[in-house]
C-alpha positions as MATLAB code, in Angstrom:
seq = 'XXXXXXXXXXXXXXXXXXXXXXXXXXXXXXXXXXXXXXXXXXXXXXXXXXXXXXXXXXXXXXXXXXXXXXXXXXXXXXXXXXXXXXXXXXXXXXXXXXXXXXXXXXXXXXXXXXXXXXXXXXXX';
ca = [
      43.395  -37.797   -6.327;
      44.760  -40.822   -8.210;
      48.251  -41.779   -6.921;
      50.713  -42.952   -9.644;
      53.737  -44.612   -9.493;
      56.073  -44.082  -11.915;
      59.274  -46.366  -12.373;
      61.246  -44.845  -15.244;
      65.513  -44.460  -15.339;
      65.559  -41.686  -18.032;
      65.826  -38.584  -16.232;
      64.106  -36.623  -19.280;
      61.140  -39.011  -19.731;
      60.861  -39.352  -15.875;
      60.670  -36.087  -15.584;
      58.198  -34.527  -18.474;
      55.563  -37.916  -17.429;
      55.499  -36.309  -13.828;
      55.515  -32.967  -14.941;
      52.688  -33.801  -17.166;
      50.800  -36.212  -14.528;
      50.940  -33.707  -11.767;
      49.640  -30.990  -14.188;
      46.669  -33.375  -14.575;
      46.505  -33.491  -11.396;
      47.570  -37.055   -9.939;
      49.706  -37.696   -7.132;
      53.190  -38.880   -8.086;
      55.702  -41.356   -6.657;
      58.507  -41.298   -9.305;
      61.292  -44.257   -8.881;
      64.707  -44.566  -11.164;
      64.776  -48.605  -10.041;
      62.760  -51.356   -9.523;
      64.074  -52.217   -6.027;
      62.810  -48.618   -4.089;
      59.665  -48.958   -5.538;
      58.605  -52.452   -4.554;
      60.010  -51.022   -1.099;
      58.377  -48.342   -1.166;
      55.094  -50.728   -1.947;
      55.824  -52.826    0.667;
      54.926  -49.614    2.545;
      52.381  -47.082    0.651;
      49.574  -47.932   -1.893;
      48.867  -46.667   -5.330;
      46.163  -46.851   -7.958;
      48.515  -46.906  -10.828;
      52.165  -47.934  -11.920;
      54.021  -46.744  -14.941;
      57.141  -49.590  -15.164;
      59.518  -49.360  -17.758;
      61.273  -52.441  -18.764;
      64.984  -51.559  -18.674;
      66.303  -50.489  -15.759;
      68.894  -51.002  -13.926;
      69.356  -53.683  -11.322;
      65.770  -55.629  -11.425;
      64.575  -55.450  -14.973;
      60.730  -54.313  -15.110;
      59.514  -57.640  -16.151;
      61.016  -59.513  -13.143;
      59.372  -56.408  -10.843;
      56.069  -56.823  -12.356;
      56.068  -60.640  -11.367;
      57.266  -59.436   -8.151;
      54.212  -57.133   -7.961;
      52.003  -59.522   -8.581;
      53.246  -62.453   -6.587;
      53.164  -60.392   -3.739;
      49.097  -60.088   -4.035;
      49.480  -56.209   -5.878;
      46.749  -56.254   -7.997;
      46.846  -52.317   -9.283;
      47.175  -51.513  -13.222;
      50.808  -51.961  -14.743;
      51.173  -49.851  -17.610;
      54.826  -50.632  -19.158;
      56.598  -48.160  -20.920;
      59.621  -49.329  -23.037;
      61.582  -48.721  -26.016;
      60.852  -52.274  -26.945;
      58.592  -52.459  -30.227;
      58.698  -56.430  -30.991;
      55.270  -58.084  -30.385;
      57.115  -60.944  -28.232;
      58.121  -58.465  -25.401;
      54.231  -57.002  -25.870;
      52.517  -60.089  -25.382;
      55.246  -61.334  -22.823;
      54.644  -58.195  -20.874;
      51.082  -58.830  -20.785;
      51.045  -62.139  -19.934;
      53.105  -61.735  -16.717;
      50.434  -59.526  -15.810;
      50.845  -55.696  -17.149;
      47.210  -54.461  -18.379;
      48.484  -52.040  -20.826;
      52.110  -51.243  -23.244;
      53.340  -48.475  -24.479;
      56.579  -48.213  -26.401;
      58.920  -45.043  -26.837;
      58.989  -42.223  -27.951;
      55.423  -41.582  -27.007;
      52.921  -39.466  -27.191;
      52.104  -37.688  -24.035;
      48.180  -36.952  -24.853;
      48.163  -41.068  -25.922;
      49.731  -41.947  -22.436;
      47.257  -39.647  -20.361;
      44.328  -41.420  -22.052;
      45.765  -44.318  -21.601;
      45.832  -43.583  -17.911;
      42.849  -42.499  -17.289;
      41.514  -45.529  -19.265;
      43.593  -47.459  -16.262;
      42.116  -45.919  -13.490;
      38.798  -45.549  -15.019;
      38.930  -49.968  -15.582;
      39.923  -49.836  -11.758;
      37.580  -48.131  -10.609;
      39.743  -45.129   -9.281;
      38.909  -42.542  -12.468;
      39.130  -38.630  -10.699;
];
């Protein structure tokens, strides 16, 4: 089973993109904060992380350069209410493989996931 991280501080999104991961049957680590996760990555591995860009505290974008300073090389998929094409390509050239903005479609963000894990290597 593909294990899936899943940094998002909306309570309602964070909580139907489990609901709907877990139903599809990944494993889910779901964060409301950058900080917890990178701790909890400091301790556990993953095959995939879902990062949104606002948070509170550490902003997405400063955890994904965190991520990948610190050697993690697993898919970022952002998800963010942020539609400009500057915060897309910024995103992606700090190192996310994938963007998504909100609202969303759920059977668009599965595919994109298993798209993810199927470019890593980790498809179910």
């Amino acid at each position: 089973m593909a294990r899936i991280v899943l940094v998002e501080d909306e309570k309602l999104i964070s909580t139907m993109v489990e609901l709907n991961l877990k139903k599809n049957g990944y494993g889910v680590a779901s964060f409301g904060a950058a900080e917890p996760m990178l701790e909890y990555l400091g301790r556990e591995s993953c095959d995939l992380i879902l990062l949104d860009i606002m948070l509170p505290g550490m902003q997405g974008d400063a955890a994904l350069r965190e991520l990948r300073a610190r050697g993690i090389r697993v898919p970022v998929l952002m998800l963010t209410a942020k539609h400009a094409s500057e915060a897309k390509v910024a995103a992606l050239d700090i190192g996310a493989d994938d963007y998504v903005t909100k609202p969303f479609d759920m059977n668009e963000l599965l595919a994109r996931v298993r798209a993810a894990l199927r470019r890593a290597g980790q498809e179910r």
